[in-house]
N, C-alpha and C positions, 0 to 999 in steps of 0.2 A: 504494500500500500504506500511507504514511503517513499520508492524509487518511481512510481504510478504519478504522486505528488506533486513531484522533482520535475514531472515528465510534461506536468500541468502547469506549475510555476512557470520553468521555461519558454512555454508556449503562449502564456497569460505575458511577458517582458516582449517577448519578440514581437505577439501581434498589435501590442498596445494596448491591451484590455483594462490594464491600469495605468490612469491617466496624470494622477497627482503623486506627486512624493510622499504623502503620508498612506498612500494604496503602497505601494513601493516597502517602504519599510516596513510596513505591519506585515506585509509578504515577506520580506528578510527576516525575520523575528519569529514567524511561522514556519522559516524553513530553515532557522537556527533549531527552536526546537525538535521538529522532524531529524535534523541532521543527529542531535544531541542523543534522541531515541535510539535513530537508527545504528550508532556507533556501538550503545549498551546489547544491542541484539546480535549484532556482528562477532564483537569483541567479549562476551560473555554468556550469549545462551539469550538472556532476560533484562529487562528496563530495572537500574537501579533505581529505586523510591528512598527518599529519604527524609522527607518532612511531613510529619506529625503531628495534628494538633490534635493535642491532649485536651485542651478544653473543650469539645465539640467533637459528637460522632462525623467524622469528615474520611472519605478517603485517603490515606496515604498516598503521595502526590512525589511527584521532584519538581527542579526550576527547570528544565526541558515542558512537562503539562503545560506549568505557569506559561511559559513562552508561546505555544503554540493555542491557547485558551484567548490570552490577552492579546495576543497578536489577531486573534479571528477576530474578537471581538472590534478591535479598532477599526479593522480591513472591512466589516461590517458597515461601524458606522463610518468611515468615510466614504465608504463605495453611496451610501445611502442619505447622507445629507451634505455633501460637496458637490457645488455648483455646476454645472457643466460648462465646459466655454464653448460657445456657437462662434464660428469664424464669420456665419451670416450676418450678426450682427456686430 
């Protein structure tokens, strides 16, 4: 699925699909943590998790999740309230 991703990303830079620098980055930051994933499965079998919150039933999570959670989320809201620029007008 990660290399499937990569294969989407790529294709999303090349043809333009992402218009503004903050599409741009939240793509970079989703494919930091895709990449961070993918290295723990390569290189060990399984995805190291490593942060815990003790105060709340929460899943055990690492900053790889973090990254590709908050990276959708932003790639979301920019795809969805940034302006479009019309060269018509």
């Amino acid at each position: 699925v990660s290399v499937a991703f990569f294969v989407f990303a790529a294709l999303a830079v090349k043809k333009g699909w992402l218009s503004t620098a903050g599409q741009k980055w939240s793509l970079a930051v989703i494919c930091g943590g895709a990449m961070g994933n993918l290295l723990d499965r390569v290189l060990r079998g399984y995805v190291v998790d490593m942060i815990e919150l003790e105060f709340m039933q929460f899943p055990v999570f690492n900053f790889a999740d973090c990254c590709i959670c908050c990276g959708m989320l932003a790639l979301l809201l920019f795809v969805f309230t940034e302006k479009r620029h019309d060269p018509q007008k």
